[in-house]
KOLLUMDREN-439664 format. One record per residue (C-alpha): residue number from 1; x, y, z. Coordinates in pm, whole numbers, plus 32768, in hexadecimal, padded with zeros to 4 digits. Each point is the difference from the previous one (the first is absolute). Layout:
REM residues N
+-----+------+------+------+
: seq :    x :    y :    z :
+-----+------+------+------+
: NUM :    X :    Y :    Z :
...
+-----+------+------+------+
***
This chain:
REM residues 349
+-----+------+------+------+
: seq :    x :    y :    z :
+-----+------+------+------+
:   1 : 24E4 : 48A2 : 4479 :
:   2 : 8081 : 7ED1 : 8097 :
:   3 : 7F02 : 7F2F : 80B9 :
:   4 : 8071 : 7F49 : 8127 :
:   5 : 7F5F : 7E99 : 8046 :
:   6 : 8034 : 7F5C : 817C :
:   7 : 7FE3 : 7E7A : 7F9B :
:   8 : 7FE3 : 7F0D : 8140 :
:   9 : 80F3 : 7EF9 : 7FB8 :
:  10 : 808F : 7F4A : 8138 :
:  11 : 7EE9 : 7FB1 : 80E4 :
:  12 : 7FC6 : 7EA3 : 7FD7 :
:  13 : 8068 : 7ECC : 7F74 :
:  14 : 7FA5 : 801C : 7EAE :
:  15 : 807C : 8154 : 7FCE :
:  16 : 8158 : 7FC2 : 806F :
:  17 : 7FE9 : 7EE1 : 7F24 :
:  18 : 7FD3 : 80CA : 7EE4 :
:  19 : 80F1 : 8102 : 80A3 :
:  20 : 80FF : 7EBB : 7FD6 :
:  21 : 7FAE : 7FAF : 7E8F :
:  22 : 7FF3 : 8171 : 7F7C :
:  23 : 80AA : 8101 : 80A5 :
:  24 : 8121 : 7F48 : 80E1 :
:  25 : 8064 : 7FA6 : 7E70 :
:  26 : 7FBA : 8078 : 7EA2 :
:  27 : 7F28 : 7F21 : 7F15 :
:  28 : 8079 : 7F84 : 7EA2 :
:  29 : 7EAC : 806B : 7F52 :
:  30 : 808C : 7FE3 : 7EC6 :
:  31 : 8056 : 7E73 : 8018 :
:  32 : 7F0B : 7ECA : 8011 :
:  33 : 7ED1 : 7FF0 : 80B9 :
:  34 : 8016 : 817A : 8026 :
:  35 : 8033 : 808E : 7EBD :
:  36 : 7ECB : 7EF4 : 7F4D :
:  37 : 7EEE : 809D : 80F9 :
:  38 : 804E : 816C : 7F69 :
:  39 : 7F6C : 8093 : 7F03 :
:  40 : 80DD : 809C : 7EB6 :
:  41 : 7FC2 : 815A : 809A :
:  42 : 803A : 7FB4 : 8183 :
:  43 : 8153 : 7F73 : 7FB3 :
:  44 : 806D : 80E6 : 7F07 :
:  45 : 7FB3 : 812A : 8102 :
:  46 : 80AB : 7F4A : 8117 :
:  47 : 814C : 7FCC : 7F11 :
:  48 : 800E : 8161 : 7FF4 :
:  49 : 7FE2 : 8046 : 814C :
:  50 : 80D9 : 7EBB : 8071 :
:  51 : 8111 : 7FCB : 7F03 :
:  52 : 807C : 7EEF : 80A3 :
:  53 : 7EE9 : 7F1B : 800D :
:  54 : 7FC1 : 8007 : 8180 :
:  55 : 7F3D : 80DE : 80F9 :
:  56 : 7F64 : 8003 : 8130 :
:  57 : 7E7F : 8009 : 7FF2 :
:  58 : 7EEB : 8012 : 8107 :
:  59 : 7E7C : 7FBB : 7FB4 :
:  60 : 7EA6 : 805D : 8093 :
:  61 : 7EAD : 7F2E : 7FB9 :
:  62 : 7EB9 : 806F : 7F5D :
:  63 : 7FA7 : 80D0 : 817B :
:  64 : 8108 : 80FE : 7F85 :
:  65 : 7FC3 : 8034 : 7E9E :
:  66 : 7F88 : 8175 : 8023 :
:  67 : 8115 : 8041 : 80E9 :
:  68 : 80FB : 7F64 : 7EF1 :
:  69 : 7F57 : 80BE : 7ED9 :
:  70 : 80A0 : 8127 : 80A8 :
:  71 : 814E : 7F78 : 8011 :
:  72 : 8153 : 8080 : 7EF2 :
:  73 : 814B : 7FC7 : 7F97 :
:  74 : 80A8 : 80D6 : 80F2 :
:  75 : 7F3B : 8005 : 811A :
:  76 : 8074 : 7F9F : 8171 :
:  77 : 7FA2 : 7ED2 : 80C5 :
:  78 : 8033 : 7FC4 : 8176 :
:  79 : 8013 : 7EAD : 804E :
:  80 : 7F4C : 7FCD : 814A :
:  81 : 8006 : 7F21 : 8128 :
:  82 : 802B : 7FB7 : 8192 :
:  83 : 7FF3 : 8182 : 8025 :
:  84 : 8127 : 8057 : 7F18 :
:  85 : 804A : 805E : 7E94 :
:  86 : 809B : 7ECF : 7FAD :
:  87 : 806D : 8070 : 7E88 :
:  88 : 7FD0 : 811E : 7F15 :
:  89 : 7FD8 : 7FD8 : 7E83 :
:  90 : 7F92 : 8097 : 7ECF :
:  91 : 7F2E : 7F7B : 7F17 :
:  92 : 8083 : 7FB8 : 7EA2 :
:  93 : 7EE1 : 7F4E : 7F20 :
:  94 : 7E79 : 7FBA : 8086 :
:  95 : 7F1F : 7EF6 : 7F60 :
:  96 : 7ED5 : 7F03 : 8031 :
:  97 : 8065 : 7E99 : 7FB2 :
:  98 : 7F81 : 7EF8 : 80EA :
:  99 : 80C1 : 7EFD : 7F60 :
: 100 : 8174 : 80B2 : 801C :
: 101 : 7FA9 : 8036 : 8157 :
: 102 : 7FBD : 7EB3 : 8061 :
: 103 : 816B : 7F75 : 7F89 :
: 104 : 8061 : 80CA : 80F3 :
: 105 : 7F17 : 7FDF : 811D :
: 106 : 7F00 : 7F22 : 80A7 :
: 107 : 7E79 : 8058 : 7FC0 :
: 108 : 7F5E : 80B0 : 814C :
: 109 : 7EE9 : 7EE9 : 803A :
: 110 : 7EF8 : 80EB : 801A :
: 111 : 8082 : 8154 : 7F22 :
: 112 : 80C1 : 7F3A : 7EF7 :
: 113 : 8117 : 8067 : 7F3D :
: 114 : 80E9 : 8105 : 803C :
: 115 : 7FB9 : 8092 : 7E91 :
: 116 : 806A : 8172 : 8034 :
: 117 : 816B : 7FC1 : 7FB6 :
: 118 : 80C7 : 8119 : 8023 :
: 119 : 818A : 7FEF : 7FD1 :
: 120 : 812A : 80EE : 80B0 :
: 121 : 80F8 : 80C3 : 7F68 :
: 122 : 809D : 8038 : 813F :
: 123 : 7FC6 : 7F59 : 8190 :
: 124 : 80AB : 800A : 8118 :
: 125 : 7FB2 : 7F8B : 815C :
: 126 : 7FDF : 80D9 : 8118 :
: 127 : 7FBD : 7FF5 : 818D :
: 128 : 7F17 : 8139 : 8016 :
: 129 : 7F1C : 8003 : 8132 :
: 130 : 7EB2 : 808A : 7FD5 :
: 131 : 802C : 80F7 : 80EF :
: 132 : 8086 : 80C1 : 7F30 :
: 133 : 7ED7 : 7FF0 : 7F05 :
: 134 : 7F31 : 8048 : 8110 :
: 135 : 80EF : 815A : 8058 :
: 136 : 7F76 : 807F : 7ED0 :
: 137 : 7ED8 : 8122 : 7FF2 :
: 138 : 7F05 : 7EF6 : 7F0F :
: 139 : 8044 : 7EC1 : 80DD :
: 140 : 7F49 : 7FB4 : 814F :
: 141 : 80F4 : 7F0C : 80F8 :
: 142 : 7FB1 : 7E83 : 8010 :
: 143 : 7F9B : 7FE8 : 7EB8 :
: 144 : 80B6 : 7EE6 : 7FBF :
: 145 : 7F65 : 7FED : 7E64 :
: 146 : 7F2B : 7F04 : 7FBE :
: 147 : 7FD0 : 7FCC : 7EC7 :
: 148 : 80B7 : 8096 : 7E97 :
: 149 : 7FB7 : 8194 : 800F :
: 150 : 8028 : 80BC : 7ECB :
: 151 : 8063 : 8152 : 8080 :
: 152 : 8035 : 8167 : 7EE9 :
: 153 : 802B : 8145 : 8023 :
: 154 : 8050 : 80AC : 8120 :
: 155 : 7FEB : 7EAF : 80DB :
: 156 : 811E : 7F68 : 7F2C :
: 157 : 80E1 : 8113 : 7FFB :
: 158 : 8009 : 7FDF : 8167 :
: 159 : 8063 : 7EAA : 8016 :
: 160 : 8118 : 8032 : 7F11 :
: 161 : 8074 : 815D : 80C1 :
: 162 : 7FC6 : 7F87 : 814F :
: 163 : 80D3 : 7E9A : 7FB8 :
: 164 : 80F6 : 80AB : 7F1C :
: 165 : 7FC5 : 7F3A : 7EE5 :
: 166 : 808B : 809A : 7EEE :
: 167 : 7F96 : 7FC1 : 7E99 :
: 168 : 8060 : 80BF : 7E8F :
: 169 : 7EBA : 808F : 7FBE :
: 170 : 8021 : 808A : 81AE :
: 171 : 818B : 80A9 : 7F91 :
: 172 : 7F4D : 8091 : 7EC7 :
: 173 : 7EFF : 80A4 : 8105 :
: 174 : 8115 : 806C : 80DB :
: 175 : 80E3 : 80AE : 7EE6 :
: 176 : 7E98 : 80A3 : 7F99 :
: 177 : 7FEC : 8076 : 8168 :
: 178 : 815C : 807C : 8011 :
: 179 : 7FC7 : 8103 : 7EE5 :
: 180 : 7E96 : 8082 : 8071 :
: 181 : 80D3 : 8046 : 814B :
: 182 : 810B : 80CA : 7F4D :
: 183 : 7EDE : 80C4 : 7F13 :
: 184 : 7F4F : 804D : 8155 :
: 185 : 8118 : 80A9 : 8080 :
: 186 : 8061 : 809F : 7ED7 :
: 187 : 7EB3 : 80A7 : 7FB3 :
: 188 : 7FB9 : 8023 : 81A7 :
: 189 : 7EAE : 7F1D : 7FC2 :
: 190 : 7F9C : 7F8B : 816D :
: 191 : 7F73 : 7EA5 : 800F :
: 192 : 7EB8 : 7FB4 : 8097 :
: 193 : 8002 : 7F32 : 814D :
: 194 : 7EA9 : 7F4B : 7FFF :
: 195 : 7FEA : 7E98 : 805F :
: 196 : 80F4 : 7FBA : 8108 :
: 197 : 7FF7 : 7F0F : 80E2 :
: 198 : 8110 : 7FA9 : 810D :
: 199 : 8046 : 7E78 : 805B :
: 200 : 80C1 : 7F2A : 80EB :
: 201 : 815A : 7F9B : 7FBE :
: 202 : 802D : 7E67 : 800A :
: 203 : 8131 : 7F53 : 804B :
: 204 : 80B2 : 7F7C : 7EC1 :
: 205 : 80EC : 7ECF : 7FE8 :
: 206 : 8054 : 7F66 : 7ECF :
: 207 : 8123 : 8070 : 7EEB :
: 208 : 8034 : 8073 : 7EA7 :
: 209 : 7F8F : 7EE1 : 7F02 :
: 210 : 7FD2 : 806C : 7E63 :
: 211 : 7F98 : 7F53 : 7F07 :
: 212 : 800E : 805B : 7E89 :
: 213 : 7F09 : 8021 : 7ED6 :
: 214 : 8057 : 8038 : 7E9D :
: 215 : 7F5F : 8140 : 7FFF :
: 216 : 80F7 : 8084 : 812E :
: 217 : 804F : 7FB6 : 8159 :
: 218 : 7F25 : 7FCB : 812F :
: 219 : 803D : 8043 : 8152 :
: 220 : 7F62 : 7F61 : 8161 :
: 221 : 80CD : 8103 : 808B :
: 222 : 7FFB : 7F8F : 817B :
: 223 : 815D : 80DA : 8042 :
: 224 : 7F3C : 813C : 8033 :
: 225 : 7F2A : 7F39 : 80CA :
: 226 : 80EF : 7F9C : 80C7 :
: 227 : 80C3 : 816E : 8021 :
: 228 : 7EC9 : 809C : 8068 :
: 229 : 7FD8 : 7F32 : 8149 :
: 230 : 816F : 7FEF : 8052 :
: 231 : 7FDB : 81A3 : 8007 :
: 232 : 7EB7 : 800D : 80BB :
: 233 : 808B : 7EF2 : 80FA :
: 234 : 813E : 8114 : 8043 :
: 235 : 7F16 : 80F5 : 8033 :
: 236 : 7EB3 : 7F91 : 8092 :
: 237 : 7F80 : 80B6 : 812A :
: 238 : 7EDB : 801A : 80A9 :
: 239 : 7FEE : 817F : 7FB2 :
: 240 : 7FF9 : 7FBE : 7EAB :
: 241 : 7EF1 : 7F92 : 7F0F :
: 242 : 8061 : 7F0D : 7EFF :
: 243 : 7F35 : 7FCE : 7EDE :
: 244 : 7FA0 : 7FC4 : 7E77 :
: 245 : 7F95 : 8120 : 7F25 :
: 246 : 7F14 : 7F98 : 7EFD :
: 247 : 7FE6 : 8151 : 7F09 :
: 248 : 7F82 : 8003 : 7EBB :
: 249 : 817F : 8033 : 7F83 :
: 250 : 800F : 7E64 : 80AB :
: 251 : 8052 : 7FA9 : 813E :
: 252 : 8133 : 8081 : 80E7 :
: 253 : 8100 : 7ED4 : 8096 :
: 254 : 7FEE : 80EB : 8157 :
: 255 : 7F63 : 8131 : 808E :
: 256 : 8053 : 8064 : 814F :
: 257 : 7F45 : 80F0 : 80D3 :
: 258 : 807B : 806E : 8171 :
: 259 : 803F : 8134 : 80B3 :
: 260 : 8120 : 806C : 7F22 :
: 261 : 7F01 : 8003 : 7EE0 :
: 262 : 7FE0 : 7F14 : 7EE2 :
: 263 : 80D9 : 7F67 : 7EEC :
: 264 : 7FDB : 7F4F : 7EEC :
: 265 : 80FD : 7EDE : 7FDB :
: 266 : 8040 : 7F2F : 7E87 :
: 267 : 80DD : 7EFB : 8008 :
: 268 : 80BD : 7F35 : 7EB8 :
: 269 : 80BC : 7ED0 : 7FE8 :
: 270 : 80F5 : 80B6 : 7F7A :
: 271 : 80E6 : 8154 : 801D :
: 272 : 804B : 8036 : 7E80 :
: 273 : 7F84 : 814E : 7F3F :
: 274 : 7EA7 : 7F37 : 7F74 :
: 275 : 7FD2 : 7FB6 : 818F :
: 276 : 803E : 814D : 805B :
: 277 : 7F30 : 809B : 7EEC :
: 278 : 7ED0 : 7F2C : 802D :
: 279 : 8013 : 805B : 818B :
: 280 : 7FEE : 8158 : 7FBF :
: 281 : 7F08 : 7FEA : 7EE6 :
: 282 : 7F17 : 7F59 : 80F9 :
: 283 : 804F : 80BE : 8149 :
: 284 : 7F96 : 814E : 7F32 :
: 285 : 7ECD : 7F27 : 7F69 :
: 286 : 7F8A : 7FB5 : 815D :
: 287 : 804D : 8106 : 80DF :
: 288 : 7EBF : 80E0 : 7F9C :
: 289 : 7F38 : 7EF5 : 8057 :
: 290 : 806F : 7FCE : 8189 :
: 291 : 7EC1 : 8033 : 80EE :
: 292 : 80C8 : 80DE : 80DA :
: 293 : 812F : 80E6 : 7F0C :
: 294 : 8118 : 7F47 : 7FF7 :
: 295 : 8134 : 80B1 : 80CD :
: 296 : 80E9 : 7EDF : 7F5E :
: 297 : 8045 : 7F34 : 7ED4 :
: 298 : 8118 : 7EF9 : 7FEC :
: 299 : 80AC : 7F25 : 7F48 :
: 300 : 8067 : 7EA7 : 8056 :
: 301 : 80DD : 7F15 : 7F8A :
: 302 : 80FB : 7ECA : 805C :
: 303 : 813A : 80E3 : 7FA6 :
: 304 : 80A8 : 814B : 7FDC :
: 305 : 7F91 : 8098 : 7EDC :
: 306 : 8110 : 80D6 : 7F40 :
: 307 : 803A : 8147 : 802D :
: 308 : 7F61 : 8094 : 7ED4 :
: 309 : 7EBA : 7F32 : 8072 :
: 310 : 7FE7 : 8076 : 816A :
: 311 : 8013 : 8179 : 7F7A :
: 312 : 7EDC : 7FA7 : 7EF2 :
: 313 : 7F0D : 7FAA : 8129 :
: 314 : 8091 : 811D : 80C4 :
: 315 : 7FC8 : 80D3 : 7EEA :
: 316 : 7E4F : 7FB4 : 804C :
: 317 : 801F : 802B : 816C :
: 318 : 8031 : 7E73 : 8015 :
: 319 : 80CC : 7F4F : 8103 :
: 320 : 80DD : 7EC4 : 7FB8 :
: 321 : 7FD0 : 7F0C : 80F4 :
: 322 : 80DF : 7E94 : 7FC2 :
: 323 : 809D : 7EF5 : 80AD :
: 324 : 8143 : 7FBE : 8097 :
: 325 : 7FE0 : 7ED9 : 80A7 :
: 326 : 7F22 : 7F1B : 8074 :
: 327 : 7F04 : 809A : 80D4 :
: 328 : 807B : 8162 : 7FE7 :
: 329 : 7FCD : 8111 : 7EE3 :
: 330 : 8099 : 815C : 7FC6 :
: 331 : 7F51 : 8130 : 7F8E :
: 332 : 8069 : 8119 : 7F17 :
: 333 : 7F32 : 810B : 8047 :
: 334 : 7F78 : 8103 : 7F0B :
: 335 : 8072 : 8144 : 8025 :
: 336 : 7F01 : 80B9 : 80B5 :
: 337 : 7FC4 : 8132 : 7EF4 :
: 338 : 7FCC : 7F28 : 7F23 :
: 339 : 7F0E : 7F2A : 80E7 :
: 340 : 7F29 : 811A : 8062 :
: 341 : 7FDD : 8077 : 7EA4 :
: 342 : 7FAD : 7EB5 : 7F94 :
: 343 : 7EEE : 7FCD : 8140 :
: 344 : 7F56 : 8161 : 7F53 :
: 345 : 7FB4 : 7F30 : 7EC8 :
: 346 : 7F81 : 7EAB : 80BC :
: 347 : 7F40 : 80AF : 80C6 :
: 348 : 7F65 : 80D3 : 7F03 :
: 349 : 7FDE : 7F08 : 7F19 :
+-----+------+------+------+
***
């Protein structure tokens, strides 16, 4: 399970200092003064992680040595600061070597070194705001996270969900999800809807950025993000309740409740079969779970999906909602046997 670590990194002076020396550029670790303070073992594991020689690398003193105990190859770090995600990285190789990390940065005069060294695979900076951390079921607004916080579990899938972050292990889960879906509606198995909660929708601003590790490719996948509140800005009305749904299945990019009834809304960066597969795995995952029965699910995405596509949703009572220019969207609707047959097993679900 991938843990999740939210690593203040900008707030003062000597963190954007170190901001400057190791993540604005990757290190040579494997050249002179670098590669004498490491041990055999340290450099060896950071070749194989780092072919090339260079990485970027961040560091916490002896206060966070439980916190960094907890701390893999593969796990996500949000890098933190004047109340936005300033970067988003994943962690290649972790160690403990005061020395390395003081060829790299200058001693804290009263915590010391910076000797829990860990290296990235992958980084890329963001412009997140914490609001929409705060949107999120686990997070309380104005916590503006002082402090690294180690977060697993349920706690970290939300950050990745709710921020779209998108990593190998997280497309593994989703494929697994994809074909429980399709067993439960072979063998007519309902799922149970305990635990839902139903959350605030945030504004969103920032684009698409990816980075890549050699195990696969990871997404900050700000496109959804950003399709999401173009859609709910076309259709926002005071009639309507606009929200998050947090289910055990994860947590819903929009449910809307109003006096036409409610729908379920999941949106994708793109309109390709994957896309349209993974929208209806997850509307059919989620809709069970909807604190009032869902009367709607739809698809949404920044283009026309094919033909063949639109009928597969249709097929599961699912409308096909996508853009056609900028600030306007077109809806295929579900035929309504279908639909109503469909509602029978969401609702009984």
């Amino acid at each position: 399970m991938t843990v999740v670590a939210i690593q203040p990194s900008y707030g003062n002076p000597a963190a954007r200092s170190h901001w400057h020396d190791t993540l604005d550029h990757e290190v040579a670790f494997a050249a002179p003064p670098h590669a004498t303070a490491l041990a055999p073992e340290q450099l060896s594991n950071l070749l194989a992680a780092h072919p090339t020689g260079r990485a970027r690398f961040w560091g916490a003193t002896k206060a966070q040595d439980r916190n960094m105990e907890r701390l893999r190859s593969g796990d996500v770090v949000l890098f933190t600061g004047g109340k936005l995600v300033r970067g988003v990285g994943e962690i290649g190789v972790t160690f403990r070597n005061a020395a390395f990390a003081d060829t790299m940065w200058s001693r804290d005069p009263d915590k010391g070194s910076w000797h829990n060294v860990y290296s990235l695979t992958a980084f890329e900076p963001t412009d997140i705001p914490y609001e929409e951390i705060w949107a999120l079921p686990s997070f309380n607004t104005g916590d503006n996270f002082m402090g690294l916080r180690v977060l697993e579990g349920a706690k970290a899938e939300e950050i990745l969900q709710g921020l779209y972050i998108e990593t190998p292990y997280r497309q593994q889960q989703l494929s697994d999800m994809e074909s429980a879906v399709a067993t439960a509606l072979a063998d007519g198995l309902p799922v149970e809807p305990a635990g839902t909660r139903v959350v605030a929708v945030e504004g969103f601003h920032t684009p698409v950025t990816t980075y890549e590790r050699r195990s696969g490719t990871v997404l900050v996948n700000r496109s959804e993000a950003l399709l999401v509140a173009e859609y709910i800005s076309s259709v926002d009305s005071p009639d309507l309740s606009i929200r998050r749904l947090r289910t055990p299945a994860g947590i819903t990019d929009i449910h809307l409740s109003g006096p036409k009834g409610t729908e379920i809304v999941e949106a994708k960066r793109g309109s390709g079969h994957g896309f349209v597969r993974e929208a209806l795995a997850q509307l059919l995952d989620y809709a069970p779970h909807s604190p009032q029965p869902a009367d709607l699910l739809t698809g949404l995405f920044p283009s026309r999906p094919v033909d063949r596509d639109i009928a597969l949703l249709h097929r599961y009572g699912i409308d096909c909602l996508f853009r056609t220019t900028a600030g306007h969207f077109e809806r295929s609707a579900a035929p309504s046997d279908a639909r109503n047959h469909m509602q029978k097993v969401w609702h009984s679900a």
